[in-house]
N, C-alpha and C positions, 0 to 999 in steps of 0.2 A: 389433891390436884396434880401430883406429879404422876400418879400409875398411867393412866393416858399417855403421857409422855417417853416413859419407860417403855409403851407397848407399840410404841410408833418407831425407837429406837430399833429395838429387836425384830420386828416386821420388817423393814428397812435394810437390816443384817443379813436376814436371811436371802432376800433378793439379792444384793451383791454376791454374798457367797453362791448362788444360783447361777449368776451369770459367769461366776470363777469357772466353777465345776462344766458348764459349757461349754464355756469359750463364747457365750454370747455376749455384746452389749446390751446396757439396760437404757431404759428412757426411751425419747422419741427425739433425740436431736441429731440433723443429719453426719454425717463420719464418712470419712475415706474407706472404701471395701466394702460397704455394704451394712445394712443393718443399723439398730442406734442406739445409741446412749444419750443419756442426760449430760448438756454441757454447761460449764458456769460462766460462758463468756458467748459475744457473736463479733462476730468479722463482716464490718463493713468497707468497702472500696467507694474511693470519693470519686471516681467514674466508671463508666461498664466500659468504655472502650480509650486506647489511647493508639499515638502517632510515635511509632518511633524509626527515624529518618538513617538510613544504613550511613548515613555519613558519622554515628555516633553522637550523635546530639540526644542528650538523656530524657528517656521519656518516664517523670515520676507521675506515681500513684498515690495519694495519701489511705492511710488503715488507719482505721476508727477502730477500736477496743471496745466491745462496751460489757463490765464483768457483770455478773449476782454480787449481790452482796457477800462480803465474807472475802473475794475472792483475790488474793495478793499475788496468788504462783506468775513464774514469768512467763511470755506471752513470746516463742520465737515465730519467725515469717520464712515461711520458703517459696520454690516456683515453680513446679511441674510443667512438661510440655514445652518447653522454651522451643522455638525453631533454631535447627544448626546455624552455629554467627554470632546468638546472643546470649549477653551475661543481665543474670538480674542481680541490682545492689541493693542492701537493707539499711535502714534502719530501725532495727529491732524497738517492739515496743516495750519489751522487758517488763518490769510489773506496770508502767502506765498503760492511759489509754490511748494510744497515737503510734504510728510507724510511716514507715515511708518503704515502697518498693520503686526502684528507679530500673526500667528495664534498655537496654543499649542494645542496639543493632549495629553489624556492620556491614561492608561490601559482602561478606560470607554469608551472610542473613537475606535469603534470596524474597526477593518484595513479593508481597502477598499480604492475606488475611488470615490470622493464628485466632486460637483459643487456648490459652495460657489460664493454669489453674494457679492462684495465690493461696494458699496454705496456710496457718496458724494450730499451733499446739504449744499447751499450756503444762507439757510432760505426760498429760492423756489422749483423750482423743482427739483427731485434729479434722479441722473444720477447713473449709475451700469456702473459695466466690471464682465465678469463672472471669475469665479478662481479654474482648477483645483486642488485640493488636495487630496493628495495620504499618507492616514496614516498609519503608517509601522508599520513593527511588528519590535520590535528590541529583538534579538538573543546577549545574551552574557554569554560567555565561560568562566568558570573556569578552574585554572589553578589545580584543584585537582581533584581526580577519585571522584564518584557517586558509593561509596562502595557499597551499597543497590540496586543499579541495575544489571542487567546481572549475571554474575556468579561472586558474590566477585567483581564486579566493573569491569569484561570483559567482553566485549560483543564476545560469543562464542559461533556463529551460521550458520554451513555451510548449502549451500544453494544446491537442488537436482532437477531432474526429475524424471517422469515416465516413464515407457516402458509397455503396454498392451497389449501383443501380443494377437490376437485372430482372427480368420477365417472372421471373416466381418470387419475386417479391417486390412488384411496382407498389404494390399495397402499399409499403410503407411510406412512399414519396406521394400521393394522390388522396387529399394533397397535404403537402408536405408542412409542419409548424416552424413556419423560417423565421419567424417572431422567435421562438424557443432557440433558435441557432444563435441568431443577434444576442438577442438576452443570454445566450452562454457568452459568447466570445473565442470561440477558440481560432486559434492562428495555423494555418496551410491546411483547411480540411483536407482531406484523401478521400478522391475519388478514385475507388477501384471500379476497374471496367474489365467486366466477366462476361464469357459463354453469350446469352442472347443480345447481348445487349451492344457487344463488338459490332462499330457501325459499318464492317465490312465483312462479309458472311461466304461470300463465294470469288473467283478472279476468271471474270469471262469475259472482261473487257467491253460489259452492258453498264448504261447507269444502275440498274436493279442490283449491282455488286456492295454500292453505297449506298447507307441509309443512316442516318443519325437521328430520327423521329424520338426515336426512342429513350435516346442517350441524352438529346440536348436540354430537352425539362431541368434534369436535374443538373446538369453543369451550368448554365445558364443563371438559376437559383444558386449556387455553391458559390461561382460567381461574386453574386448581387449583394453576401452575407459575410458579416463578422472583417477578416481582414483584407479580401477581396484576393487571393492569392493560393490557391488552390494545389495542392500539388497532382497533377493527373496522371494515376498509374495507368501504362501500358499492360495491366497483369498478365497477360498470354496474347498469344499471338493467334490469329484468327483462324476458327476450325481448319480450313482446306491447307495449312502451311502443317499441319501434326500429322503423325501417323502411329499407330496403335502400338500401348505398348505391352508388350510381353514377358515384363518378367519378375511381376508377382508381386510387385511393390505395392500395386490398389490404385496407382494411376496407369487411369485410360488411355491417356494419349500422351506422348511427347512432342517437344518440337525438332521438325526435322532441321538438320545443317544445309542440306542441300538447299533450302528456302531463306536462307540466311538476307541475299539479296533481296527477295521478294519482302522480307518483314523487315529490312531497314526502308526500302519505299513507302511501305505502307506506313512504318511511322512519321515520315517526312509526310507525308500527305496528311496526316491529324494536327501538326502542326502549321502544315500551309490552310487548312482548313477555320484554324481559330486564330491563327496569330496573322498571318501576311495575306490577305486577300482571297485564298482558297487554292483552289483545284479545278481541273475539267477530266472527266472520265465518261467515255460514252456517250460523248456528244453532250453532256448534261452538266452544270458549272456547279460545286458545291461549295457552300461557303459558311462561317457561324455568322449569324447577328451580327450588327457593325457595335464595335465598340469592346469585343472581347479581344482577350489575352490572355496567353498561361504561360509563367514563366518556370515553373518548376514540373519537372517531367521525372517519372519511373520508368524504366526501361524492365521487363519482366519481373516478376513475382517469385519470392522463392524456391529460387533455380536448385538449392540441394534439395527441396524435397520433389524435385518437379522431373528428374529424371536428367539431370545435366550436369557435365562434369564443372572442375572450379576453370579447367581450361577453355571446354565449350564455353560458358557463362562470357570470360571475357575476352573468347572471340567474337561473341555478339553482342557483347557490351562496347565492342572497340571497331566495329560496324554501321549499326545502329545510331552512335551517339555523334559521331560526324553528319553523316548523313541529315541526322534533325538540327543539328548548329550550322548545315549549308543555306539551309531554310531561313533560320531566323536566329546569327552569330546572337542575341543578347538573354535565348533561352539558357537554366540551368537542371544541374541532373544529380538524382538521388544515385547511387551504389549498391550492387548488395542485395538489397530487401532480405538478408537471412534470416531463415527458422532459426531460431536458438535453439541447444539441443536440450536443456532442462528436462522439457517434457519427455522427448523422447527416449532417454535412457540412455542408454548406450547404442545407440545410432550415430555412427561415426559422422555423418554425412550432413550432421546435425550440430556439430561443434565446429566455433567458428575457427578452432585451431587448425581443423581441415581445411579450412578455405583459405581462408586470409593470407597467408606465405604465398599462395599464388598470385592473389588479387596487387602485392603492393608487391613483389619482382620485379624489376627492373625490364622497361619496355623490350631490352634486346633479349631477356631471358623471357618471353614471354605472359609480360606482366601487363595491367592497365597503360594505357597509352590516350586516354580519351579523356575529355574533359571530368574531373570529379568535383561537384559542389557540394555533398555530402554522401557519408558512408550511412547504410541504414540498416537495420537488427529487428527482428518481430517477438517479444517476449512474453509469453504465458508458459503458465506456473505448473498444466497439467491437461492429462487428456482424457482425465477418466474423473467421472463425479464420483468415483469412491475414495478416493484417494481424502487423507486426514487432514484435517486443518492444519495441525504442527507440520506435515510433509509439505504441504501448500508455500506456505510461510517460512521453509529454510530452503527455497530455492532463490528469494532474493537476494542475500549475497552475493550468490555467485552470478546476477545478471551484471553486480555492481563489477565484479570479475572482471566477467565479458567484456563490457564497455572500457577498462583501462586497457584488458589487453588489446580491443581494438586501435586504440589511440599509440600501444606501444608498437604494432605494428605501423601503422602508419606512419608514425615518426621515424623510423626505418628511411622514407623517403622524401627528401625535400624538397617534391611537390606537394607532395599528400601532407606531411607534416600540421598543416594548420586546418585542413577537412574536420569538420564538426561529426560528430556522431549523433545519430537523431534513432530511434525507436517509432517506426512507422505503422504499426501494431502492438497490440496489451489488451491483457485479458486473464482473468482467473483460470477460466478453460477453455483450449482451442474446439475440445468435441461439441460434432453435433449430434443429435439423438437420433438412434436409427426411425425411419420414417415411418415404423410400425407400432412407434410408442412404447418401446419394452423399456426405454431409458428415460429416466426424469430430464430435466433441465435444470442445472446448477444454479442454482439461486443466489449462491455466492459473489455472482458475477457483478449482481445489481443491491444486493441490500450490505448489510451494518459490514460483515464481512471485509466485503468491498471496502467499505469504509474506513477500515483498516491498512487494508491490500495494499490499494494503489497509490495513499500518501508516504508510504513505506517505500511502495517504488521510487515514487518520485522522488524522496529524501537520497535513498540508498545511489541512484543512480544518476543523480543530478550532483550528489558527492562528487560522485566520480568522474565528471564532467560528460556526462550529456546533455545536448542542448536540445533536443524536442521529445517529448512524449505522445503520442497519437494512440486513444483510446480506438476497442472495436466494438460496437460502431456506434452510431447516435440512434434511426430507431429501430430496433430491433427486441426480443425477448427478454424474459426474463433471467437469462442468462448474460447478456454482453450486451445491453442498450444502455442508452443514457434515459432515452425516452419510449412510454410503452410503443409498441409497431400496432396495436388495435384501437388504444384510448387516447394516445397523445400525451397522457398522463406522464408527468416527471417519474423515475425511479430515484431514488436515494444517490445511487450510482452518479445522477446528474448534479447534484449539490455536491460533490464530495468535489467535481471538476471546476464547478460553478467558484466556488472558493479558492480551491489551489491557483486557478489563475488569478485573480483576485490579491489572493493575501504573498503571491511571488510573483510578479506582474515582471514581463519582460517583453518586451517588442521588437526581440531581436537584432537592436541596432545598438543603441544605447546600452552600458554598461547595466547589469542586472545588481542587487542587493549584495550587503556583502554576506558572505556565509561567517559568522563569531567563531571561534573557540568555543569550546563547549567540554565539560566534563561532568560525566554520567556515570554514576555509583555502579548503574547497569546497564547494560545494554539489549538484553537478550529477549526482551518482552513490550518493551516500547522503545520505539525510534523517534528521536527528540532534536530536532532541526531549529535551528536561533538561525535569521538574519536580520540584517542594518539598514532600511531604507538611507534613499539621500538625503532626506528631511529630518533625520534622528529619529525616525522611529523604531522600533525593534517588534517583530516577530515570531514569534516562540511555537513553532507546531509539535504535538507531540499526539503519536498513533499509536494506540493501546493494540497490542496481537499478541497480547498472551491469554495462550489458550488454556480452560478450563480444564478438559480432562485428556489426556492422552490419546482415544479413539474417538471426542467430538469431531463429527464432521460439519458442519454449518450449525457448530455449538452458537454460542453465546459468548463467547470471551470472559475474561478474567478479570475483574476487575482492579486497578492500583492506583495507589496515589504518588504525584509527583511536586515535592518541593521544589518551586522552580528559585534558585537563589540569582538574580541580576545588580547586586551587590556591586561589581564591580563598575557598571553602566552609569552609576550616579541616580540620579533623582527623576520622575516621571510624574505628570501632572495628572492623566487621564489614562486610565485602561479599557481592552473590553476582553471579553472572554466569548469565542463559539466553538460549541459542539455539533456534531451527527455521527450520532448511531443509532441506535433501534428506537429512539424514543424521538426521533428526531419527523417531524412534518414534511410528507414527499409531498404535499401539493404546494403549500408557500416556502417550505424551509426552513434553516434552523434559525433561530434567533439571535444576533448578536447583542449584550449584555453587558452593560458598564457592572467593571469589579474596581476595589479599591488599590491603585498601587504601591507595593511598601518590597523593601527586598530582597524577603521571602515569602516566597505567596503557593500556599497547598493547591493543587490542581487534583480534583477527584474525577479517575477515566472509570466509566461505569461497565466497563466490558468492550468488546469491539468496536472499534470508532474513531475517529481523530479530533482533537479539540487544539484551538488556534488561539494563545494569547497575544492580542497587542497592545503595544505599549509607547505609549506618545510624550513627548519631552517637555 
């Protein structure tokens, strides 16, 4: 009975000694590098994936041992693949069957999703299990105002649209979904008033000079909706006051000086027109509808990219803006309307640094002199649909920039001093497509993207104390609408608006929320805004824009997770939790979502998007 025994031994020998002589492993159990051997033990992990929070809070793992029989050798654990930042701690299973791997992340451990290989070797071959880890940004709330942000530590910033009425594209108004306005809510729509639509076309001193058929639908309606209060841009001055320009820029026309007079009349007459009784021109009497009023008035359109110096600009800003307060002393007036230069590059004429030392001089050095009720800035991110998500997405700061440095200008003078800075335009991308269709439409503009974009703006720059954002425009394509221009159909784009007013409500008059202290492990991939209603409630928006890969253009985003810790806040009876991004319902919307309150609570961003938790006392 033993020769069998003996002859299993020596069969058995020679194989080992075979795999010596090759350098191959024997068996079929998996091994690091390739190839196998026969193992006497396996490696189990008591989860496939764990949380570990860059603030250093330890994220263990328990290892299962499980040997063959016979097998006592000691069992060490290692970690392969770590991401920069973190250390992993053992506890060795040594001959038992049990270990613990504890992995730690810190601010240096940039948040994201790893695959992290766990290890075991028994002195021979060594065996893995793979291990997701997901390392989080942790978000924690102070229980005190962020005095130095917003205005005095409130964030007080209503949120608007556009309205462009103009002949090549009445479509979008005819007729118009003013249910969908209401239902938004936004405060001072902007009506810009362009090319055919200027109710004054020619100066022959005929009634046939004025016409506003055209123009009144939609003011009227603009009007009638949301908070009744409209700001109505002058954007250019009506064809026959321009004369051709020549020098290479790609604008057509400029406005002439010499006509300076003739287009501060003519704005006094758009205001005697809608606000005090009207006008007579040609023997013919023109008047709006009884019961209109517009108190807030633009004086041109952005004059750096329009062919006008910053002195021209407030020679006829210092014109102009009397002349319509002779009319009607209780109208007020925006400033400015500047292009940011972001997009533009290095176009001088595009940085509000070139402008603004002029605008707030001193009246005898040739500075503003005219009435100012706010300064206004037009901000998008780019001009070209090729341009990368990551490029998109690091021009926000610097609009946050922009807007201090306007206020540090201003404060220069102690009239201006207390002038609100408002952003009278926004948008992913100012291009339009040449009209031969060689260029797509930026889709960015309207879907998850988006959804990231502009609550990013709105955190970055309502920091900084700006008080109105004014999206472009409500219906329009799929590039810059809120609603489609063919279907009436909501875009994403419009829920993303739909809420930001909603969950930072401000009316302009009344003190806004307060903005918390806030400290974030990270900052460079979600922008993470906490504020305080007056009734205890608290607020927590956080906008996922970390992008997936380097050269993603209208990727997908990155997915992370954020510990939001409000620890310091006390206790909460009731939460909810809303998301939109790609998975998010453009026809009804995202869903709002009672979660449980406790004072660390995981928030998982799926990629592009912004998600709002609130929390009630």
């Amino acid at each position: 009975m033993r020769k069998p025994f003996m002859q299993a031994r020596w069969v058995a020998g020679l194989a080992v000694l075979a795999g010596l002589l090759t350098g191959c492993p024997t068996g079929s159990g998996p091994v690091e590098g390739g190839g196998s051997q026969t193992l006497d033990f396996t490696l189990t992990l008591s989860t496939s994936s764990v949380l570990a929070p860059q603030d250093g809070t330890p994220a263990p793992v328990g290892v299962a041992i499980q040997r063959d029989a016979g097998n006592t050798n000691s069992v060490t654990l290692t970690a392969a693949e770590l991401p920069a930042g973190m250390q992993a701690r053992f506890v060795q299973p040594g001959s038992g069957s049990a270990g613990t791997v504890t992995l730690v992340a810190s601010e240096a451990t940039p948040a994201g999703t790893y695959t992290v290989s766990i290890q075991a070797s028994d002195g021979g071959p060594t065996t893995s299990q793979p291990l997701t880890v997901e390392v989080g940004i942790v978000a924690t709330v102070g229980n005190t105002v962020d005095s130095i942000s917003g205005v005095g530590g409130k964030l007080q910033e209503f949120m608007g649209t556009v309205f462009e009425p103009d002949i090549w594209r009445q479509e979008y108004f005819l007729p118009p979904n003013w249910d969908t306005v209401n239902a938004l809510g936004p405060k001072h729509i902007r009506i810009a008033i362009a090319l055919d639509y200027i109710p004054m076309q020619t100066n022959t001193g005929q009634a046939s000079d004025w016409n506003f058929n055209n123009l009144d639908p939609t003011v009227m309606a603009v009007l009638g909706v949301s908070d009744h209060s409209p700001i109505f841009a002058v954007s250019e001055a009506p064809p026959f006051l321009n004369i051709p320009s020549n020098d290479g820029s790609g604008v057509q026309f400029v406005f002439n000086d010499a006509n300076l007079q003739t287009f501060a009349q003519y704005c006094a007459n758009l205001v005697r027109y809608y606000n005090t009784g009207g006008f007579d021109w040609g023997g013919q009497h023109f008047q709006a509808p009884a019961g209109t009023h517009i108190t807030w008035w633009e004086v041109f359109n952005e004059y750096n990219t329009n062919n006008l110096l910053p002195t021209q600009y407030i020679q006829l800003y210092n014109t102009v803006v009397p002349a319509m307060k002779a009319v009607d002393p209780t109208i007020k007036f925006t400033a400015l309307e500047l292009a940011d230069a972001t997009y533009l590059g290095d176009y001088l004429m595009g940085d509000p640094r070139n402008n603004l030392p002029w605008f707030v001089a001193s009246p005898a050095d040739g500075g503003v002199n005219a009435q100012v009720d706010a300064v206004t800035l037009h901000l998008y991110s780019t001009a070209q649909q090729t341009e990368t998500d990551a490029k998109i997405f690091a021009t926000i700061p610097s609009f946050a920039n922009d807007i201090r440095y306007f206020y540090q200008e201003l404060s220069t003078r102690p009239d201006l001093a207390n002038v609100p800075v408002w952003v009278t335009e926004s948008g992913v991308n100012v291009a339009f497509p040449p009209a031969n269709g060689a260029s797509i439409l930026d889709l960015r503009g309207t879907n998850a993207f988006l959804a990231a974009w502009q609550p990013y703006v709105f955190s970055q720059i309502g920091k900084a104390g700006n008080q109105g954002l004014v999206q472009w425009d409500f219906t329009d394509d799929a590039q810059r609408g809120l609603v489609n221009e063919n279907t009436n159909l909501n875009y994403l784009s419009y829920w993303v608006e739909y809420w930001l007013l909603r969950k930072f409500p401000w009316d302009g008059v009344t003190p806004g929320p307060d903005i918390l202290d806030l400290n974030a492990t990270e900052t460079s991939t979600v922008e993470i805004l906490a504020t305080r209603n007056s009734d205890g409630s608290v607020v927590v928006m956080m906008a996922d824009h970390a992008v997936h890969a380097p050269n993603d253009n209208n990727g997908p985003g990155d997915p992370r997770t954020v510990i939001l810790d409000v620890t310091a806040l006390g206790t909460f009876t009731t939460a909810t939790q809303l998301t939109i991004d790609a998975n998010t319902d453009t026809v009804n919307g995202p869903a709002e979502v009672a979660i449980a309150p406790a004072a660390r609570m995981t928030v998982s961003l799926g990629g592009y998007g912004v998600t709002f938790v609130t929390l009630h006392p």
